[in-house]
N, C-alpha and C positions, 0 to 999 in steps of 0.2 A: 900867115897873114899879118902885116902891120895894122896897128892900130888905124889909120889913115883908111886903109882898103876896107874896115872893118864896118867904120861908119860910112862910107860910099853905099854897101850894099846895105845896111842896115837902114839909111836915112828915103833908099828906094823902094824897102820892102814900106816904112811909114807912110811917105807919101802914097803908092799904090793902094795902102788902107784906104787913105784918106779920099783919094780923088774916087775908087770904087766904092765907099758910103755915099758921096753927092750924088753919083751917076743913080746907085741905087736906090735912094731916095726918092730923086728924078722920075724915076721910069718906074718903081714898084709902090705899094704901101707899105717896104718893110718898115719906113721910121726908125731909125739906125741914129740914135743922137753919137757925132764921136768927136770926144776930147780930148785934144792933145792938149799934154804937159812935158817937155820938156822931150825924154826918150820916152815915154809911156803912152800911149793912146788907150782910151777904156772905149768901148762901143757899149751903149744903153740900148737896151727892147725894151717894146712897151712890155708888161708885167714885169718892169723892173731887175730882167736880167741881165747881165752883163758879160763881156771877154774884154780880157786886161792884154796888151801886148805890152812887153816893156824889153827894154833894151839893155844888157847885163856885158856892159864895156869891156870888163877885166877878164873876162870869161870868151868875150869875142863869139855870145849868143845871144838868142833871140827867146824870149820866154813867153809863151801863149799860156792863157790859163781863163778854160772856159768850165761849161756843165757838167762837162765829162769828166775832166782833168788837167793835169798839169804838164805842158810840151817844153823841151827847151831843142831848140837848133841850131844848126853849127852853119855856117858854108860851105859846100864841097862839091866841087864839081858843077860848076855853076849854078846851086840852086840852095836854097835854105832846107838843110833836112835833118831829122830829128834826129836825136841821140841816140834813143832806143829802138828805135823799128823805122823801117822805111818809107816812111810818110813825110810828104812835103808839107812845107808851113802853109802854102798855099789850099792843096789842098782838105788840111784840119780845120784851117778856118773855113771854107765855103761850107764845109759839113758839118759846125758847130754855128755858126752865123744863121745856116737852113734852120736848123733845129730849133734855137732860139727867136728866130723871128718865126717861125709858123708858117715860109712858104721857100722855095727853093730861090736861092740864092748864089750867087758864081763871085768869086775872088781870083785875082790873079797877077802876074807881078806884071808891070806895067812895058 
């Protein structure tokens, strides 16, 4: 994967964060504050917790780091999936995002 290809899916999987926090916001109580900086978006719950996505260019992954732990993901085969076990980036987050706001919650790429 070039570098170019890298940040195409990478800049889709950000945005798909971002437009499913307002939708969610929208339509649930979770209050989901999410701030982008640059490649990194952090998502705030109320009681203060948080998941950090950040985007790790040279490596050509995606680094999720919630309650539970620490993800990093690759591209393959058309989807963002983790390094170590078979789980989609999509979704770790919808089941660390639930857990943290305190009501079930859906992520998914756009």
């Amino acid at each position: 994967m070039t570098d170019l290809e890298f940040m195409d899916h990478a800049e889709a999987l950000l945005k798909a964060v971002e437009l499913t926090c307002d939708a969610l916001n929208d339509t649930t109580e979770a209050d989901i504050d999410a701030q982008r900086s640059g490649g990194m978006i952090t998502l705030s719950f109320p009681g203060r917790s948080q998941i950090v996505i950040n985007l790790q260019k040279p490596l050509h992954e995606v680094w999720l780091a919630t309650r539970s732990g620490g993800y990093h993901y690759r591209w393959v085969d058309g989807a963002w999936r983790d390094t170590k076990s078979p789980t989609l980036f999509f979704d770790q987050l919808t089941q660390d995002a639930s857990a943290q706001a305190g009501q079930p919650l859906h992520f998914a790429p756009a």
